[in-house]
C-alpha positions in Angstrom: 144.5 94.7 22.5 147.5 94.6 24.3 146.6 98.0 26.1 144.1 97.0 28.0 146.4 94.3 30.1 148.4 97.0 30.9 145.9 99.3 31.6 144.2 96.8 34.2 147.2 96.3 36.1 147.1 100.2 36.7 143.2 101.3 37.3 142.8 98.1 38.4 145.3 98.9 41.7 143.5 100.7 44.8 146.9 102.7 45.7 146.6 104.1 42.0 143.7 105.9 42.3 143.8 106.8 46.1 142.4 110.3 45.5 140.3 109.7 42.7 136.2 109.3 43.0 135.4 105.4 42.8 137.3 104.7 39.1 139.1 101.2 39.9 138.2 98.9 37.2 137.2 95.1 38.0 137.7 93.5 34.8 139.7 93.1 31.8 136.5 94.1 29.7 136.5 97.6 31.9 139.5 98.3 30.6 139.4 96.9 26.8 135.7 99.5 27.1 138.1 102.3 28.5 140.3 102.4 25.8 137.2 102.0 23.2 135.6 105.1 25.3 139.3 106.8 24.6 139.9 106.2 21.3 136.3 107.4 20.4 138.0 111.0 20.9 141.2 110.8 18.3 140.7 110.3 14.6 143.7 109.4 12.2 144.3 110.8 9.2 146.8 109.0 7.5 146.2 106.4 4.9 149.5 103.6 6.0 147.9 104.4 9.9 144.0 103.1 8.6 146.0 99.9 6.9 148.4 99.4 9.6 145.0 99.0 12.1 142.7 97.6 10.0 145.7 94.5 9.5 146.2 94.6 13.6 142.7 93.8 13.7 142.4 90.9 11.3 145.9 89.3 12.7 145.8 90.3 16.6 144.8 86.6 17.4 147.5 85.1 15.9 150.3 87.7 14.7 153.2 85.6 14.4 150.8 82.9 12.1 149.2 85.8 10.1 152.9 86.8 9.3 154.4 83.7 8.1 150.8 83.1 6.2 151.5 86.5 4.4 155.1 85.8 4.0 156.0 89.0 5.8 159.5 90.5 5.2 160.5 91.2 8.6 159.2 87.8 9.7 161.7 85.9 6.9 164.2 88.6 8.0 164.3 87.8 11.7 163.6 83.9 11.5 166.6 84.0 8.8 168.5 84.9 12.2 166.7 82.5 14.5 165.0 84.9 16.2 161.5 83.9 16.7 161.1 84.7 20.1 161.1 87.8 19.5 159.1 88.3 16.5 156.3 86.3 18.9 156.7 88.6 21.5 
């Protein structure tokens, strides 16, 4: 979830939420639960949106491995050009 990094280094920031009632997270879980809490209000409805998630979810530990595994075209495409720092990041 690579949200929820981001979104700590915000709510988690005093200065940030200066005028807002108590709402500073403490953890990365707080955050990881706040985008759960956010996403429980949006539904997709596109088929390629479902698979493109459902794939996130069963590679996110490991993208770059889950995409040489698969023999992914973009991964042969931009390690072809030597570029596997970026297909890591």
């Amino acid at each position: 979830m690579e949200d929820a990094e981001g979104m700590f280094k915000l709510d988690s920031d005093p200065e940030v939420h200066l005028y807002l009632p108590d709402s500073t997270i403490h953890t990365l879980d707080q955050a990881k639960t706040s985008i759960s809490n956010i996403r429980k209000h949006f539904s997709i409805n596109c088929d390629s949106s479902h698979l493109a998630e459902t794939i996130y979810k069963k590679a996110e530990k490991d993208l770059f491995g889950f995409m040489k595994k698969n023999e992914a075209s973009h991964y042969h495409r931009l390690m072809g050009f030597g570029l596997e720092k970026d297909i890591r990041y």
